[in-house]
C-alpha positions as a Markdown table, in Angstrom:
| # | Residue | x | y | z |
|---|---|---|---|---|
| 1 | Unk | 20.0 | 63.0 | 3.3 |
| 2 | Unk | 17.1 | 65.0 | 5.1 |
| 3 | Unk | 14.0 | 63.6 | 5.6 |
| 4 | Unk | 11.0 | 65.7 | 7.2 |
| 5 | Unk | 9.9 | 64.7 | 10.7 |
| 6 | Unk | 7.3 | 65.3 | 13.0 |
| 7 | Unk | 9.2 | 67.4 | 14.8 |
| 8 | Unk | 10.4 | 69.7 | 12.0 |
| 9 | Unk | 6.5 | 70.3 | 11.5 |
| 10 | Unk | 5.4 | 71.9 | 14.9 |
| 11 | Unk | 9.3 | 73.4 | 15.6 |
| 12 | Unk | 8.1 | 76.6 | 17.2 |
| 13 | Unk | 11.3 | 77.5 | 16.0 |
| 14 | Unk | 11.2 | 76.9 | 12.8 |
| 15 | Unk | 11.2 | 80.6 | 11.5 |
| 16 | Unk | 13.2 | 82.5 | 14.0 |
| 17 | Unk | 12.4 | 83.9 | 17.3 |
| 18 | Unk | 10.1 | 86.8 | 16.2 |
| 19 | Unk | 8.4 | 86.3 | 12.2 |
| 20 | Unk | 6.3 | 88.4 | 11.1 |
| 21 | Unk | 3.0 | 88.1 | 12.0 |
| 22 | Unk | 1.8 | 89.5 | 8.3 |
| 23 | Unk | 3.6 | 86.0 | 7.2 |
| 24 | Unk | 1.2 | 83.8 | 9.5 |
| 25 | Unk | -0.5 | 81.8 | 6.2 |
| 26 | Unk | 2.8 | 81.5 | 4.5 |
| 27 | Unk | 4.1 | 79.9 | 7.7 |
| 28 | Unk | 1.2 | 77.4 | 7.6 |
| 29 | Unk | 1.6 | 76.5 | 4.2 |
| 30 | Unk | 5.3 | 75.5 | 5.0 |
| 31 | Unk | 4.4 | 73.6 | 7.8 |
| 32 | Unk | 1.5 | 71.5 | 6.2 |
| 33 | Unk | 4.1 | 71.0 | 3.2 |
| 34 | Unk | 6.2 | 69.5 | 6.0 |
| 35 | Unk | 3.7 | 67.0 | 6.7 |
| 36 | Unk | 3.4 | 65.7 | 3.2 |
| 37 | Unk | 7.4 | 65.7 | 2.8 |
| 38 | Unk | 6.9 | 63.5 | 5.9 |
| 39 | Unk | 4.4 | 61.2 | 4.6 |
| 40 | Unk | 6.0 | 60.2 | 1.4 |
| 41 | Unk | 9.6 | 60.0 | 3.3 |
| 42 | Unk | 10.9 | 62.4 | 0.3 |
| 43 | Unk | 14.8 | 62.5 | 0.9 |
| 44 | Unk | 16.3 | 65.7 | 0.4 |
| 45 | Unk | 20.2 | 66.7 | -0.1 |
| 46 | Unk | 19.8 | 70.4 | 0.2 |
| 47 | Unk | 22.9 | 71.7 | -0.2 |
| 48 | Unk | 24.3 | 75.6 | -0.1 |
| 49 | Unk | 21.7 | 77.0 | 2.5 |
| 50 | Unk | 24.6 | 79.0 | 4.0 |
| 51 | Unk | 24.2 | 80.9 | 0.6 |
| 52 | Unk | 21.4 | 82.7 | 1.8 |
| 53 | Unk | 21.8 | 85.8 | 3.1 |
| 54 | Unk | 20.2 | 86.4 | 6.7 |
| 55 | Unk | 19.1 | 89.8 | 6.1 |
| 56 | Unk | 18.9 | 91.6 | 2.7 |
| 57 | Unk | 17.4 | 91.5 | -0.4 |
| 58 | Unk | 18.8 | 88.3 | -2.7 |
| 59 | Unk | 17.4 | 86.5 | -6.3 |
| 60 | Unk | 17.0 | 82.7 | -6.0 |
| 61 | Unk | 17.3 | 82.2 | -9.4 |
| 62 | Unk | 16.7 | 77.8 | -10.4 |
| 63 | Unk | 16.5 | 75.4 | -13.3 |
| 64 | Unk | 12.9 | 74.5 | -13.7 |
| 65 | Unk | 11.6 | 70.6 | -14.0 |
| 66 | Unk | 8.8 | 70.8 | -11.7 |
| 67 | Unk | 5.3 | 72.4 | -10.7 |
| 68 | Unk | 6.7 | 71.4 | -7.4 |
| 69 | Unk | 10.2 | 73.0 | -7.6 |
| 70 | Unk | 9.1 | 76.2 | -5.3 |
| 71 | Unk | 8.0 | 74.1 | -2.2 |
| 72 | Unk | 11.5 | 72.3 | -2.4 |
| 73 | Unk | 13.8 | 75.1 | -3.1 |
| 74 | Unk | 12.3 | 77.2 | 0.0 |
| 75 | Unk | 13.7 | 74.4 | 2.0 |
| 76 | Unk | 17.5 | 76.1 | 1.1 |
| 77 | Unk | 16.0 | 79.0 | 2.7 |
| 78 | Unk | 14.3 | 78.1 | 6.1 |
| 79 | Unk | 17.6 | 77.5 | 8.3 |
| 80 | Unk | 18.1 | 81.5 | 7.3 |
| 81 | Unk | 15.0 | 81.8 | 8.1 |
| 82 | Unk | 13.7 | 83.3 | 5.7 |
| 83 | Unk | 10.6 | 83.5 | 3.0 |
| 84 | Unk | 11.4 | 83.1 | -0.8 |
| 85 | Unk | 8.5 | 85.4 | -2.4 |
| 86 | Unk | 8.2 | 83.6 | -6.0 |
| 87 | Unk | 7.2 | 84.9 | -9.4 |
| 88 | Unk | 4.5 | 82.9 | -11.3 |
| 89 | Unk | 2.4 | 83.3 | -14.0 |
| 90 | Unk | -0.7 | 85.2 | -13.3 |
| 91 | Unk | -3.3 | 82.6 | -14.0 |
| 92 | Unk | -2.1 | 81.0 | -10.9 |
| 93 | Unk | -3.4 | 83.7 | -8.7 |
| 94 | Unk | -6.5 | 83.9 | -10.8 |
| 95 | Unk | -7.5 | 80.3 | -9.7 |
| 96 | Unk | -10.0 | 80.1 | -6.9 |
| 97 | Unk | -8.4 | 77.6 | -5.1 |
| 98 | Unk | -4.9 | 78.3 | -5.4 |
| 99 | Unk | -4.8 | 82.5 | -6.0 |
| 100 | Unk | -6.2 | 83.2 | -2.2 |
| 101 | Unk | -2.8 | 81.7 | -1.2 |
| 102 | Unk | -0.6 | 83.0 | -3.2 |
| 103 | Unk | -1.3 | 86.2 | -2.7 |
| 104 | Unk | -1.8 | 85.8 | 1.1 |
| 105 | Unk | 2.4 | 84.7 | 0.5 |
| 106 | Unk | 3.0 | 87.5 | -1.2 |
| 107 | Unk | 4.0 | 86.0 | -4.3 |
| 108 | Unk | 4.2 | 88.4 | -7.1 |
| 109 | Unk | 1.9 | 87.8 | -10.7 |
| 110 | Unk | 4.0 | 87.7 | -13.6 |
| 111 | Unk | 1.4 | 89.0 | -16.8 |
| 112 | Unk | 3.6 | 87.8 | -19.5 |
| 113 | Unk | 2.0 | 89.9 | -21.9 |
| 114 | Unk | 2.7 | 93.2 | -20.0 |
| 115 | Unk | 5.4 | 92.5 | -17.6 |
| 116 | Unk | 6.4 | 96.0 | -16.2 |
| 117 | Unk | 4.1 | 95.7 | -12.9 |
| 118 | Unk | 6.0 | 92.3 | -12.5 |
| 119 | Unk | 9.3 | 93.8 | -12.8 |
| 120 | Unk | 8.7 | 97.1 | -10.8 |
| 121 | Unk | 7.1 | 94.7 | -7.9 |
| 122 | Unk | 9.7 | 92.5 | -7.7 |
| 123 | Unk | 12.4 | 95.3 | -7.6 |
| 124 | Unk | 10.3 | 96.9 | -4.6 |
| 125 | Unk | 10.3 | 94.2 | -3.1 |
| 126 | Unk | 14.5 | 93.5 | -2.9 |
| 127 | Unk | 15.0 | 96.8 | -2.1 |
| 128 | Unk | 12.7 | 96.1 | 1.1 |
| 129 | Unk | 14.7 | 93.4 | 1.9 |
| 130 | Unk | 12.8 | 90.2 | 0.4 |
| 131 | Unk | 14.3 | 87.0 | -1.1 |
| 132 | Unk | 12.6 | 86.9 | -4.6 |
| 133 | Unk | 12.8 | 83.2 | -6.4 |
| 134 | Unk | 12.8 | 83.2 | -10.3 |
| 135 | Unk | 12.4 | 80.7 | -12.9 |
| 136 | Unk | 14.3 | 82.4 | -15.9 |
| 137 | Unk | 13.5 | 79.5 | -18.4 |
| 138 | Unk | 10.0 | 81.1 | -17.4 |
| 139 | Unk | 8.5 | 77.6 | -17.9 |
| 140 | Unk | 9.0 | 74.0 | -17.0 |
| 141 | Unk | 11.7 | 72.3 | -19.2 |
| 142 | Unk | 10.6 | 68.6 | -20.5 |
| 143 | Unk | 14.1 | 68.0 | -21.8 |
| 144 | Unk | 14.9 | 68.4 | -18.3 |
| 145 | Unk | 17.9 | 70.4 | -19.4 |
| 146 | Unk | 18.4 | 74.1 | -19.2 |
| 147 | Unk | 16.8 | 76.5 | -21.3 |
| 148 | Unk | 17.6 | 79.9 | -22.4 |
| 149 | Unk | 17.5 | 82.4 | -19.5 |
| 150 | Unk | 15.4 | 85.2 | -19.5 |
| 151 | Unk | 17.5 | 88.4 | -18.8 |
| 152 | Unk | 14.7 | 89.9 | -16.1 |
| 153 | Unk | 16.3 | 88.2 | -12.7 |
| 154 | Unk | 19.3 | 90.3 | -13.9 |
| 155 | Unk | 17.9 | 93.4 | -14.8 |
| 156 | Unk | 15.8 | 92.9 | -11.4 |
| 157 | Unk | 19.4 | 92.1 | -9.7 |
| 158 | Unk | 21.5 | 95.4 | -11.6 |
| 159 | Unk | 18.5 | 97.8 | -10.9 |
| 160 | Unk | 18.0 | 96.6 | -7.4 |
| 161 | Unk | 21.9 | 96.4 | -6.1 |
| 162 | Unk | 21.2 | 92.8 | -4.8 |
| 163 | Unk | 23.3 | 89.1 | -5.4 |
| 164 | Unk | 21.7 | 86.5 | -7.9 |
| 165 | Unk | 21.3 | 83.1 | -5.7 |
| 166 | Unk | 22.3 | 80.7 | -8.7 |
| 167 | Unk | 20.2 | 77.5 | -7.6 |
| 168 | Unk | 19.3 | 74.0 | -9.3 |
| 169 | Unk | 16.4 | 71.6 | -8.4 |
| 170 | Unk | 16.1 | 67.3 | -9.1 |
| 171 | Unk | 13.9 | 65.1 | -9.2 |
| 172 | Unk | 11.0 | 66.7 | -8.2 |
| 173 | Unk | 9.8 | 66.4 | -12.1 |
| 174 | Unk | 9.7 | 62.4 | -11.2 |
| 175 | Unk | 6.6 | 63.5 | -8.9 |
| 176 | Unk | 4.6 | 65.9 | -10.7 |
| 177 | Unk | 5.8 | 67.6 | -14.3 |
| 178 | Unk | 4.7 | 68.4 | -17.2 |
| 179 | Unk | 3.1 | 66.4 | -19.7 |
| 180 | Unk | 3.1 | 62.9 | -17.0 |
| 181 | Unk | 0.6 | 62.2 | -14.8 |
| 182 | Unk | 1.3 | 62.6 | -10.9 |
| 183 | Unk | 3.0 | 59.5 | -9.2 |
| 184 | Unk | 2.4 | 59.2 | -5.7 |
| 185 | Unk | 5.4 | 57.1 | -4.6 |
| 186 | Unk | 7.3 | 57.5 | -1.5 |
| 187 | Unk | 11.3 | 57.8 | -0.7 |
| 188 | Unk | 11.7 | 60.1 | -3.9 |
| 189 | Unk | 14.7 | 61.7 | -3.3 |
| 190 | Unk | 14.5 | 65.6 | -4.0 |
| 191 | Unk | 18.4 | 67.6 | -4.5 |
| 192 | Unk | 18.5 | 71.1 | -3.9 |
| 193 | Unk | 22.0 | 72.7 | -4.6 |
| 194 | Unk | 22.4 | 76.9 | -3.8 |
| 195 | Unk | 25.5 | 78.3 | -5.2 |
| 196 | Unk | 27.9 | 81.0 | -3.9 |
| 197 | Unk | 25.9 | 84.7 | -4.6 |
| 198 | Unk | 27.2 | 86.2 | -8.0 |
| 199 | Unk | 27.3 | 90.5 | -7.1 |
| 200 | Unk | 26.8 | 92.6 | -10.1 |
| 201 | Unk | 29.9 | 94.4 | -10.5 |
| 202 | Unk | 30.1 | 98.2 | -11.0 |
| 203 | Unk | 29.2 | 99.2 | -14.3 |
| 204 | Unk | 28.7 | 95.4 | -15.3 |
| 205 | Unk | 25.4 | 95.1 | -18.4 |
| 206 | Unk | 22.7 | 93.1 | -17.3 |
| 207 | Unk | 23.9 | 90.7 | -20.0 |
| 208 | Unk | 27.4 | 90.2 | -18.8 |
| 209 | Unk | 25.2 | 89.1 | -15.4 |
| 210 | Unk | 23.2 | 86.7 | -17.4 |
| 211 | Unk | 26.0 | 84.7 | -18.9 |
| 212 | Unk | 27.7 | 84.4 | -15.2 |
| 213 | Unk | 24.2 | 83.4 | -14.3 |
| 214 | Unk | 23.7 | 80.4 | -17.0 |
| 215 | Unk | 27.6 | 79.2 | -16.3 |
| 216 | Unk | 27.0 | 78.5 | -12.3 |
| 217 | Unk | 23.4 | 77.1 | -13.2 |
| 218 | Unk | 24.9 | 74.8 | -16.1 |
| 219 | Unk | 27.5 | 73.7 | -13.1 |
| 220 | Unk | 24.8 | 73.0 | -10.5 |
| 221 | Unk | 22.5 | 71.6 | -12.3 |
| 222 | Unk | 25.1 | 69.5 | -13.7 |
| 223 | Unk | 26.2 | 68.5 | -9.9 |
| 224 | Unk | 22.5 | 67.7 | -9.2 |
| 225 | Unk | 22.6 | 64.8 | -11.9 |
| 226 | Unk | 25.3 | 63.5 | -11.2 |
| 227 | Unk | 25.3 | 63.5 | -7.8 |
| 228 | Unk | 21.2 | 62.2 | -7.5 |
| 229 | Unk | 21.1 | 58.8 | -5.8 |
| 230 | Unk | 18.8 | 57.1 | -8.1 |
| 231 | Unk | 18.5 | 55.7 | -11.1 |
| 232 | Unk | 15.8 | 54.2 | -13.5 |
| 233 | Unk | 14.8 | 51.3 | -12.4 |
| 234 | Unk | 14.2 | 50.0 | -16.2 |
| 235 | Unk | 14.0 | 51.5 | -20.0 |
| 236 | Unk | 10.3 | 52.7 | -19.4 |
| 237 | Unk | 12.0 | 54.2 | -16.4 |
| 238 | Unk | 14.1 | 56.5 | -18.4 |
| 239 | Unk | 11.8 | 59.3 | -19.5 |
| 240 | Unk | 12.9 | 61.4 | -16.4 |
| 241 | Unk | 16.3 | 61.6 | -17.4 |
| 242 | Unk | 18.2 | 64.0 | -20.4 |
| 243 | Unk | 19.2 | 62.1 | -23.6 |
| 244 | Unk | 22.4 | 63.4 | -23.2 |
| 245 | Unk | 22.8 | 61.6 | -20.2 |
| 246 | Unk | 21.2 | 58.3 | -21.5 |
| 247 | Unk | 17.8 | 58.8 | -20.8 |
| 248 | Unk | 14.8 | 59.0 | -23.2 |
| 249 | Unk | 13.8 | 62.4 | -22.2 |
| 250 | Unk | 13.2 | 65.0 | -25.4 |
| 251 | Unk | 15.7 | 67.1 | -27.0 |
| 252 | Unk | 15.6 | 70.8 | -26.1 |
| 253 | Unk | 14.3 | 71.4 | -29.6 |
| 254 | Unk | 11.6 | 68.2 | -29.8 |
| 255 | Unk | 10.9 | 69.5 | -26.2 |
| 256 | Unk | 10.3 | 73.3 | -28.0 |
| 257 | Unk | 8.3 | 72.1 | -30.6 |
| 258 | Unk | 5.4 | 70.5 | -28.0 |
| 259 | Unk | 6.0 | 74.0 | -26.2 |
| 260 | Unk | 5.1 | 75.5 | -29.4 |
| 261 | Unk | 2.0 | 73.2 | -30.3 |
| 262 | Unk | 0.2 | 73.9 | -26.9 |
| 263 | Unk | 0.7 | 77.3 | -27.0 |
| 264 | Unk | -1.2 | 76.8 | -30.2 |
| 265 | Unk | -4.1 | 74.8 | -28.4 |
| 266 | Unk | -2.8 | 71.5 | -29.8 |
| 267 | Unk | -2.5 | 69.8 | -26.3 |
| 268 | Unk | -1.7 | 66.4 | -26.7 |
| 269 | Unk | -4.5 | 64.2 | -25.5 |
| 270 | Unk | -4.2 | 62.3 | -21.9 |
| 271 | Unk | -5.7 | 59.1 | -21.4 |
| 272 | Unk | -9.2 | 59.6 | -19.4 |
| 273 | Unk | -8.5 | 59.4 | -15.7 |
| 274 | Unk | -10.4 | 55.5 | -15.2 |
| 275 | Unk | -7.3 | 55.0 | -17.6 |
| 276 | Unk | -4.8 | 56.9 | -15.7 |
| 277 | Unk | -6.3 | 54.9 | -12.6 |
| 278 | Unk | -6.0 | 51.5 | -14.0 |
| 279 | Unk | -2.8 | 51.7 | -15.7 |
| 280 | Unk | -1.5 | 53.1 | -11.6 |
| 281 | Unk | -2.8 | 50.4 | -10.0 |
| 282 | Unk | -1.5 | 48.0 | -12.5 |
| 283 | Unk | 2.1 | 49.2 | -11.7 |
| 284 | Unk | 1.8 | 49.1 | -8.1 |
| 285 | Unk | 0.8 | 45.3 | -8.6 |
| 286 | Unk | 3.8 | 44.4 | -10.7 |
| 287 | Unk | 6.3 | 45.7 | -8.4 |
């Protein structure tokens, strides 16, 4: 297990002997992440990081359970030293607070209503040599099972000659997910598993790609369960873990069904923060 230290956070190091000067803010938001991953003693088993190519256009491509899941999995790149350019969802980079920084990292907006200028970015962008990270479920699982892939990260791999990084994230949705309100406990551990880099073959259809893509996913993301040192501490501790493996999670389709209703505008209704607040500090006083 890894666990962020002081010294991991001012390593002048920490991104190789000459980085780009363009990447200055990226490098800052790294190392302030750093300091939170060292105040809350998160313990990470990163494992694959030799996966990463050193030089070279490459697809991280991850399972999705967290809005946090992009801070973690750049941790598989850094010993490379490299900088994993995401893809989100456009409204991200229209916030005020959070769209100055993600496009001073030269992340890439994803319109998902016209998704050409996505696509055509992100393949510029391998072909320049950048690691891109993808999300193909394209949003947050709350079965905390995989979803069905989108085929772009292997269109975006066949058009621009470059390996798909297969990758799978956990326990990062026990932090901050969907649908739960954010718990602010230390010593979470945090797995991050990067598999061996799957080459489109000659001639191979993007779809052929995509099915070799879901099979080493399914695999990691299976490791990453089983493998993840915790378990609930109790039955209301369960909701973080797949039914399938005993938890009280949601099914993939109950799970599609709330996906459908807030698309819709039928959000279910959260508890008003003095609520949230109360019902916190009443945990922390029972354990």
């Amino acid at each position: 297990m890894y666990t962020a230290s002081w010294h991991d956070v001012v390593r002048r190091d920490l991104f190789g002997v000459h980085p780009d000067p363009r990447d200055r803010p990226y490098r800052l938001i790294i190392r302030l992440a750093l300091i939170v991953f060292r105040l809350f003693r998160f313990r990470f088993d990163v494992r694959g990081q030799e996966h990463v190519p050193a030089q070279g256009g490459a697809i991280l491509c991850s399972n999705h359970v967290s809005y946090l899941d992009f801070t973690f999995l750049g941790l598989g790149a850094l010993p490379q030293h490299r900088l994993v350019r995401f893809m989100a969802k456009a409204s991200v980079f229209d916030h005020r607070v959070s769209g100055p920084f993600m496009r001073a990292m030269q992340h890439i907006p994803v319109d998902r209503r016209a998704g050409t200028a996505a696509f055509e970015a992100a393949v510029r962008a391998l072909k320049d040599g950048q690691v891109i990270g993808v999300f193909p479920e394209a949003t947050i699982s709350s079965s905390f099972t995989l979803k069905d892939l989108k085929a772009g990260a292997a269109r975006m791999a066949v058009d621009a000659g470059v390996p798909i990084l297969p990758a799978a994230v956990w326990g990062g949705h026990r932090i901050f997910t969907k649908g739960r309100p954010v718990v602010f406990r230390r010593g979470i551990p945090i797995t991050v598993l990067i598999g061996e880099p799957l080459v489109p073959e000659p001639g191979e259809k993007v779809q052929a790609l995509l099915r070799r893509t879901r099979a080493a996913m399914e695999a990691l993301v299976a490791e990453a369960q089983r493998s993840y040192p915790d378990q609930p501490a109790g039955d209301d501790d369960r909701w973080w873990v797949p039914q399938t493996l005993g938890g009280t999670a949601p099914t993939l389709e109950e799970a599609a069904v709330r996906d459908v209703r807030q698309a819709a505008g039928h959000h279910v209704p959260r508890p008003h923060p003095v609520q949230r607040l109360r019902a916190l500090l009443g945990r922390r006083k029972g354990r």
